[in-house]
C-alpha positions as CSV (number, residue, x, y, z in Angstrom):
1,X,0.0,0.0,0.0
2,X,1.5,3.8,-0.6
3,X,2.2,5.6,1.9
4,X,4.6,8.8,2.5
5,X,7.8,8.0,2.9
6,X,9.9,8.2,6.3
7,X,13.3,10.0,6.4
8,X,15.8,8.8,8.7
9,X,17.5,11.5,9.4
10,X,19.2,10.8,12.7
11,X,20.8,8.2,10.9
12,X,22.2,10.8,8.1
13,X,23.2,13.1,11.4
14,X,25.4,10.7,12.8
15,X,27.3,10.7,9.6
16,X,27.6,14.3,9.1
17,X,30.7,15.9,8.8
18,X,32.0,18.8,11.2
19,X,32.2,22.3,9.6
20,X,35.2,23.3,10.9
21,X,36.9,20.0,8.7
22,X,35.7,22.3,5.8
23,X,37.2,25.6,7.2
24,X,39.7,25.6,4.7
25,X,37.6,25.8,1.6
26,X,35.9,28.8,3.2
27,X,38.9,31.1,1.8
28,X,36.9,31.5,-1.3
29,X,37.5,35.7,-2.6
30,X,33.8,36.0,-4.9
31,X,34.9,39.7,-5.5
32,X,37.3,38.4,-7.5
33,X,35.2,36.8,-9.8
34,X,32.2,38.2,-12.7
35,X,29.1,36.5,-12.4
36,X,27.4,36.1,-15.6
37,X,24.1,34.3,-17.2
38,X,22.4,31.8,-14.9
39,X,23.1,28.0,-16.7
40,X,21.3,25.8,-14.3
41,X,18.3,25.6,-11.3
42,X,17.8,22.8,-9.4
43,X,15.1,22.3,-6.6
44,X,17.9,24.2,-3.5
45,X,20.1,26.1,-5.6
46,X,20.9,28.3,-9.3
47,X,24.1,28.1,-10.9
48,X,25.8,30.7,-13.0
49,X,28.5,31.3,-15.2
50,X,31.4,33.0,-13.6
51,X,35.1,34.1,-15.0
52,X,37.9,35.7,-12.4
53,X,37.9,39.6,-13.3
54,X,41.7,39.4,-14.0
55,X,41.7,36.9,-16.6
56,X,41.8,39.1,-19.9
57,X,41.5,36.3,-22.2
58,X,38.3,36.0,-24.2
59,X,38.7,32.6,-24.3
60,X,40.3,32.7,-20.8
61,X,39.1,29.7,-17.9
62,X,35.2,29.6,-16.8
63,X,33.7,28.6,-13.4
64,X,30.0,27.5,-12.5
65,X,28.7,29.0,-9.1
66,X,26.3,27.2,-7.7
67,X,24.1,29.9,-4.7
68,X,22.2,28.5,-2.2
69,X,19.9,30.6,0.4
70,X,18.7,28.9,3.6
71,X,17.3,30.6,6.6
72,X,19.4,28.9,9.2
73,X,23.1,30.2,10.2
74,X,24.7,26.5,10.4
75,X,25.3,24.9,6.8
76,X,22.4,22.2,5.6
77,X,23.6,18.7,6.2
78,X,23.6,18.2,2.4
79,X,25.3,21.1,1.9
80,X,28.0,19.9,4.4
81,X,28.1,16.4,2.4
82,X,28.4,18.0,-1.0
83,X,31.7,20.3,0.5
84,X,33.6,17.5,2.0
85,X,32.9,15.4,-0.9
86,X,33.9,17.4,-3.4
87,X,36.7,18.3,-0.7
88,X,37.9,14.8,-0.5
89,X,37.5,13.0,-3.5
90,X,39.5,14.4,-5.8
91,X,39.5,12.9,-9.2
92,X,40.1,13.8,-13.0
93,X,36.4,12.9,-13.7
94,X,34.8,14.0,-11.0
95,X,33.9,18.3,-11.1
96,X,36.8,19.8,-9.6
97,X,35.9,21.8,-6.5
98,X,37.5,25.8,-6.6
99,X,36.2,27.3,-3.2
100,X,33.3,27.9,-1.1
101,X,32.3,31.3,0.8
102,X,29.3,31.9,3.1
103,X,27.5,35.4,3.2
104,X,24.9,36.9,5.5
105,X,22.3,38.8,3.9
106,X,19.7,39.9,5.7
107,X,19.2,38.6,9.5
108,X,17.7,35.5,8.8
109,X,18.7,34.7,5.5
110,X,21.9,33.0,3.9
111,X,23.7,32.4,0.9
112,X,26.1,29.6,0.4
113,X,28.4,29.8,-3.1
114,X,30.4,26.7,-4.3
115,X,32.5,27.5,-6.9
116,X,33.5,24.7,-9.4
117,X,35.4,24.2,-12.8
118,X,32.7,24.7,-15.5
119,X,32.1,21.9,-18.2
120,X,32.0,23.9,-21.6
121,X,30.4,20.7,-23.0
122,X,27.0,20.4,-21.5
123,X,25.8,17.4,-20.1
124,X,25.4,14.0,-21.3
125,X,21.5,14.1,-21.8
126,X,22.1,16.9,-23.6
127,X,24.5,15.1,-25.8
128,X,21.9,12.4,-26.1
129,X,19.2,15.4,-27.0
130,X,21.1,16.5,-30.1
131,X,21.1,15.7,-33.9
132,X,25.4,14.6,-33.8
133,X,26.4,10.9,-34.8
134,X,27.8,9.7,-31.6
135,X,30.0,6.8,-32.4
136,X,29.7,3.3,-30.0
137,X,33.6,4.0,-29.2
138,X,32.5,8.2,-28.2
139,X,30.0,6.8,-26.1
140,X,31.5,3.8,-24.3
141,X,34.4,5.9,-23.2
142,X,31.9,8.8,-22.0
143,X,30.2,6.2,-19.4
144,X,34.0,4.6,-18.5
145,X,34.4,8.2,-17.4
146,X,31.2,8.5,-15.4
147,X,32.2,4.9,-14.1
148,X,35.8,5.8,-13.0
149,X,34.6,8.8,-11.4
150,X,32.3,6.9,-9.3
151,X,34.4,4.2,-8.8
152,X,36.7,6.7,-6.9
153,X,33.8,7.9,-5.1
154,X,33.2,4.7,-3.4
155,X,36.7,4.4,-3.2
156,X,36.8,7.4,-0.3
157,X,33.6,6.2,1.0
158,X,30.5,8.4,-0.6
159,X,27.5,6.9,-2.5
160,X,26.0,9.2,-5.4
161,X,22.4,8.5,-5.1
162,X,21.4,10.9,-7.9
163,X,23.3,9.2,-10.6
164,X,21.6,10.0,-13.9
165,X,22.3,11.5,-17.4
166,X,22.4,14.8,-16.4
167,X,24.7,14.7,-13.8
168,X,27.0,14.0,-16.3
169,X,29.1,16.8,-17.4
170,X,31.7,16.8,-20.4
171,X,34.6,19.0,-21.3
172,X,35.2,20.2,-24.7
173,X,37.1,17.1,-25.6
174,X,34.2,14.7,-24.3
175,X,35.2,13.6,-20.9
176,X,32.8,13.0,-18.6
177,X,32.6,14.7,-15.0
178,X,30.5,13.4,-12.5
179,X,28.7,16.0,-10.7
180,X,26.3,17.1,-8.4
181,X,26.7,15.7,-4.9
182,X,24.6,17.0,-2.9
183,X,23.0,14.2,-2.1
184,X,26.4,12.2,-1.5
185,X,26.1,10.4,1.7
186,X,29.0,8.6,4.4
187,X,29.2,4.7,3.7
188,X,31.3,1.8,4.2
189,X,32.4,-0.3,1.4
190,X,33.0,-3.6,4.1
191,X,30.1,-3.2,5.9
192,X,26.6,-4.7,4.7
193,X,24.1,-2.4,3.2
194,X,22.4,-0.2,6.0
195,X,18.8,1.9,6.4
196,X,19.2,5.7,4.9
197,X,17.5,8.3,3.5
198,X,15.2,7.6,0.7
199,X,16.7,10.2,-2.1
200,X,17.1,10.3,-5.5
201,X,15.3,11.0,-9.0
202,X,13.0,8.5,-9.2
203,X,13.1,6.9,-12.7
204,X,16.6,6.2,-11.8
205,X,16.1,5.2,-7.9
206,X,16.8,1.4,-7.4
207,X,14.1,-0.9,-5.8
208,X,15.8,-0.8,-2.6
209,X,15.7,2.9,-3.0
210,X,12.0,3.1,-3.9
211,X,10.9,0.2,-1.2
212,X,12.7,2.1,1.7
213,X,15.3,-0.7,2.5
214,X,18.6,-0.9,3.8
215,X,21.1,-0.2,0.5
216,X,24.7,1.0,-0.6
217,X,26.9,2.0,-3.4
218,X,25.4,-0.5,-5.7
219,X,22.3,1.9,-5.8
220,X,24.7,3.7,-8.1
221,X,25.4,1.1,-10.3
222,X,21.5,0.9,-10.8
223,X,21.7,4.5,-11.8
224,X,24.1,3.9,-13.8
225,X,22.5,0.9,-15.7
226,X,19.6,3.4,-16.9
227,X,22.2,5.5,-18.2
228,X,23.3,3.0,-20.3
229,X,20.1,2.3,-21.5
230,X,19.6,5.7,-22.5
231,X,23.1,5.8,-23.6
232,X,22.5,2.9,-25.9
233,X,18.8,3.9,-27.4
234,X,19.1,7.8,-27.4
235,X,16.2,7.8,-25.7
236,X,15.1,9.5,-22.2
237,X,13.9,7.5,-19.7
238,X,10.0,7.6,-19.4
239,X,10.0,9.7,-23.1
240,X,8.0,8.5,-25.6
241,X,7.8,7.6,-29.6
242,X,6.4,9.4,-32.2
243,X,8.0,8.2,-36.0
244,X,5.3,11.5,-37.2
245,X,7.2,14.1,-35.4
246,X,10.4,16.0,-35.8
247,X,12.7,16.9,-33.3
248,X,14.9,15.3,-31.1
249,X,15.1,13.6,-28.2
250,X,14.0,15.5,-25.1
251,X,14.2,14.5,-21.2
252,X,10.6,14.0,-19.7
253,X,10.0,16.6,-16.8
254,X,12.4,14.8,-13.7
255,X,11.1,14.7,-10.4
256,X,14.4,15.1,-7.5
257,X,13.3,13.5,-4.1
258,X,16.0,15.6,-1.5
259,X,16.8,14.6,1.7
260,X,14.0,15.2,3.9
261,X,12.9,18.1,1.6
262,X,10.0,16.0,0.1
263,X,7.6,13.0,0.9
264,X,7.2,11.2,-2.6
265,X,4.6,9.1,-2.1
266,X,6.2,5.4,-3.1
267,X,4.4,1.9,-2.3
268,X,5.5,-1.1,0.2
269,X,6.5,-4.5,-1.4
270,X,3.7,-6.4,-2.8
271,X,3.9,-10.5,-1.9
272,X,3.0,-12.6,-5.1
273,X,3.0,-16.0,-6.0
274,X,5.3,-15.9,-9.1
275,X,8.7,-16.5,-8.2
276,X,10.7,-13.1,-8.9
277,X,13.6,-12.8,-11.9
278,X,16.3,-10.0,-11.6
279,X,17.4,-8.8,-15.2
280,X,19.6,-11.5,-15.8
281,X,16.2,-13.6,-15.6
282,X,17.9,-15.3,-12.1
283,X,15.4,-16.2,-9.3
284,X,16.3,-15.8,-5.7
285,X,16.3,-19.4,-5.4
286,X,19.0,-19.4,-8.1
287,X,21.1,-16.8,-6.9
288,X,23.6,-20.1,-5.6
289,X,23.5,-21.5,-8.7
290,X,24.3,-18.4,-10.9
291,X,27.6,-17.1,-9.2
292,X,29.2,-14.0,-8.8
293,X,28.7,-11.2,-10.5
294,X,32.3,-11.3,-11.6
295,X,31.5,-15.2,-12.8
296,X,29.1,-14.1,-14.7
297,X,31.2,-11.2,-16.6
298,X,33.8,-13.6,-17.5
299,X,31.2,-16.0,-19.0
300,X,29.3,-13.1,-21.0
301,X,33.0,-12.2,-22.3
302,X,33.6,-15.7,-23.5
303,X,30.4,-16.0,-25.2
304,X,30.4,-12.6,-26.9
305,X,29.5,-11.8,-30.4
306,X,30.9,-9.3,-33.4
307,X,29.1,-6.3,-33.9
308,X,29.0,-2.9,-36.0
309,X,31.1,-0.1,-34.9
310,X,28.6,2.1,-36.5
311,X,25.5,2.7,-34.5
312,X,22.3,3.3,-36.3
313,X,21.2,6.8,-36.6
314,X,19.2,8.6,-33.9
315,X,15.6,7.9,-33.5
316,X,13.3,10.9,-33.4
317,X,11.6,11.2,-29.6
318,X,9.0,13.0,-28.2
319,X,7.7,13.4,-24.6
320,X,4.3,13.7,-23.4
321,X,4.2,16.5,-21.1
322,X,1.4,15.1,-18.8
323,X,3.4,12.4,-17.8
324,X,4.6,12.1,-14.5
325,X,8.0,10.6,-13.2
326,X,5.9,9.3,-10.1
327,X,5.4,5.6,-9.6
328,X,2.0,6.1,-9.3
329,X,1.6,7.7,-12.9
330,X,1.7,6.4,-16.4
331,X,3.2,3.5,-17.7
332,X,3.6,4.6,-20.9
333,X,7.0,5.6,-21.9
334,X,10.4,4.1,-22.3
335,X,11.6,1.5,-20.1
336,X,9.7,3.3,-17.2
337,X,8.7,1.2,-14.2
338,X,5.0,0.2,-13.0
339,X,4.2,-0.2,-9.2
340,X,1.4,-3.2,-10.6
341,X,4.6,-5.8,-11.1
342,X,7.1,-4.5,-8.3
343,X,9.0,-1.6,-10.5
344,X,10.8,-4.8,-12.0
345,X,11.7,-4.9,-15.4
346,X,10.8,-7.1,-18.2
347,X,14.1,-8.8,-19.2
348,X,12.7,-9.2,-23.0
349,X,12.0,-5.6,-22.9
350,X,14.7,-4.6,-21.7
351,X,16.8,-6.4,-24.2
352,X,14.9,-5.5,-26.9
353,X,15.3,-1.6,-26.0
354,X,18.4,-0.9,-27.4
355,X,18.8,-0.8,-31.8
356,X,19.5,-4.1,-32.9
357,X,23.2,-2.8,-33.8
358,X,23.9,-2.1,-30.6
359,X,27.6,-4.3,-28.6
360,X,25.9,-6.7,-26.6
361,X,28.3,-6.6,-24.7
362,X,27.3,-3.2,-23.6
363,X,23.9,-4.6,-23.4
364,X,24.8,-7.1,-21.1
365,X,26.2,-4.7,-18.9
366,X,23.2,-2.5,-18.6
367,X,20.6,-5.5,-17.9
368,X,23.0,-6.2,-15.2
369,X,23.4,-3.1,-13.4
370,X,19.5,-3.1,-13.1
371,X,19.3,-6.3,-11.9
372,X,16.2,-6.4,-9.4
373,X,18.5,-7.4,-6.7
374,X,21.3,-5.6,-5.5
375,X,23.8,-8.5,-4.8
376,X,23.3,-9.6,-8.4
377,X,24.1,-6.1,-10.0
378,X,27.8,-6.0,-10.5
379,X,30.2,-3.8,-8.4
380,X,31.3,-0.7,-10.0
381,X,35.1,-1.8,-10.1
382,X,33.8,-4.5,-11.9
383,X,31.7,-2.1,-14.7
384,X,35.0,0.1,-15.0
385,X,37.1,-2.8,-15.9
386,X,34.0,-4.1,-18.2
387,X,34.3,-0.6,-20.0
388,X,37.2,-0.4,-20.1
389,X,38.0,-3.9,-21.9
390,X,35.1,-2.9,-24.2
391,X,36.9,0.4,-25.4
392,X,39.7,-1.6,-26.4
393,X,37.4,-3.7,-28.5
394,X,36.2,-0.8,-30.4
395,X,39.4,1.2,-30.9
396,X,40.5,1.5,-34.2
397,X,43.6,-0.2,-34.6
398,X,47.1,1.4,-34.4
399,X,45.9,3.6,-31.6
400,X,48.0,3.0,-28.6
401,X,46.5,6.2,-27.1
402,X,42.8,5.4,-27.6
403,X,41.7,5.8,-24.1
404,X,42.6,9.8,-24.5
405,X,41.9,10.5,-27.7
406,X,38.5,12.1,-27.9
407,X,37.4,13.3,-31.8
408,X,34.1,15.0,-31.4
409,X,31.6,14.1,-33.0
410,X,30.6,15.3,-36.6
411,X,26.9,16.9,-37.0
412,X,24.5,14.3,-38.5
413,X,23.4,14.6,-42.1
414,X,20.2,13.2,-42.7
């Protein structure tokens, strides 16, 4: 039955680092830089375009500001968790934190500024949105970016939890920056999956997310499991079809669910008398029988097929407007997820998504990173070293340097 969702928040508290450990990002000078055109708004915050006043070159280093206002004097806790994670995870494809400074006002009102490197290259849904041929090589080494930089989160101890397409960021050169953590959130790697805050955006949110369970970083490999699908298909999550209608692909409205900031109204587990299959079509009485996820990589590899290194070109997408993101709202749309059978997926739909061109290798990978049940998703150093041995596969040959070469893409001629 639905009901609002609880949010454990003494749980989050305990894990909340101490703002005097961020004291040293604080130095941040914001006189010293031009704010320009607002690029962004999320649900807490606006981001703008920002260059340092003594930087003369027109072509000269950009910065995105992110401004937050709260009415309280002490820093948010998600605020705190975005500032030490961007403080401590530092990582080529992860945004690249500059400073922070906090300002008062008026009495009762202040304004937080993060200052970051800017990604002249959009994001990745907006990649996805445009008319340019993206070649399978372009986009397997955009996603073993996204990967890496994820990877290295867990690797200091912080799960996403809003891992989706448009917290994706590329540079001009097409590598990918994973961004936005303001919902990151304390975890150990050893420890079994624990009770936390139910957050997320929710097309993207894994079933232990949605069901209010105990979970950990491999709710980021669900996330990143859609992306791939949407990676693969050029189609938004929950957008819909239409062959009539020109124009490309857009994102269906998203709906963010913050920490504590909103109750999304999600349903309890259902009981039913048909035995359960994760997306590798593997039963929880299987689950002994099937192995590792590892095992199962290496089998997939061994059993893997040739394909094109030409993908098919872009399918024209449409979105229905009066659709809603929420559970409870229309079925209709791709590869979204109906409360009626559990928010599982339908393995033959799901490998049917992608064009028929597509690696299925790459295929593979995404109907395992939204496997039903977390222990049977793979972990994420296992989807970087999946990527990575993929990329090899699709480099031309004679390039030793494949992994940093990074051609853009040309405009598509139809």
């Amino acid at each position: 039955m639905a009901g609002e969702t609880e949010h454990y928040d003494h749980d989050d508290a305990e894990a909340l680092p101490k703002a005097e450990e961020l004291a040293d990002i604080f130095s941040l000078d914001l006189s010293q830089f031009t704010l320009g055109n607002v690029i962004g708004r999320g649900h807490f915050s606006t981001v703008l375009l920002a260059k340092r006043k003594d930087d003369k070159d027109r072509d000269g280093a950009l910065f995105a500001v992110k401004r937050q206002i709260r009415r309280t004097k002490e820093l948010e806790g998600h605020q705190l968790r975005e500032l030490h994670a961007l403080k401590t995870c530092h990582h080529e494809n992860i945004l690249r934190l500059i400073g922070a400074c906090d300002q008062q006002i008026r009495e009762s009102t202040h304004v937080l500024w993060i200052v970051t490197e800017f990604a002249r290259g959009g994001n990745l849904l907006q990649l996805l949105e445009s008319e340019h041929d993206i070649t399978w090589l372009l986009r397997v080494r955009i996603v073993h970016d996204a990967a890496m930089g994820l990877q290295h989160l867990h690797t200091c101890g912080q799960i996403h939890r809003d891992v989706k397409s448009s917290n994706f960021l590329l540079t001009r050169a097409f590598q990918c920056k994973v961004a936005d953590l303001g919902m990151a959130r304390p975890f150990d790697k050893e420890s079994t999956p624990r009770k936390m805050t139910i957050c997320g955006t929710e097309d993207y949110m894994a079933p232990e997310l949605i069901f209010d369970e105990h979970y950990d970083g491999k709710v980021d490999v669900f996330g990143l499991g859609m992306v791939l699908f949407e990676l693969l298909s050029r189609r938004a999550i929950g957008s819909v079809e239409d062959e009539e209608e020109e124009g490309s692909l857009s994102p269906a409205s998203k709906t963010g669910v913050r920490d504590g900031k909103e109750n999304a109204k999600l349903p309890g587990r259902q009981d039913s008398e048909t035995p359960m299959k994760d997306g590798n079509g593997v039963s929880p009485g299987q689950r002994k029988e099937s192995g590792s996820a590892a095992a199962v990589t290496k089998r997939w590899r061994r059993n893997s097929k040739p394909y094109s290194l030409t993908p098919e070109p872009m399918r024209r997408i449409k979105v229905n407007p009066s659709q809603s993101l929420s559970p409870h709202g229309s079925e209709d749309g791709f590869l979204r997820r109906s409360p009626h059978n559990r928010f599982r997926f339908d393995e033959d739909e799901l490998r049917e998504a992608p064009p028929k061109d597509s690696p299925p290798s790459l295929v593979e990978l995404a109907v395992q990173c939204v496997s039903y049940e977390a222990a049977l998703r793979p972990d994420m150093d296992v989807v970087v070293d999946w990527l990575e041995d993929l990329t090899r596969d699709l480099a031309p040959e004679g390039d030793p340097d494949h992994m940093q070469v990074r051609a853009p893409p040309s405009r598509h001629v139809a």
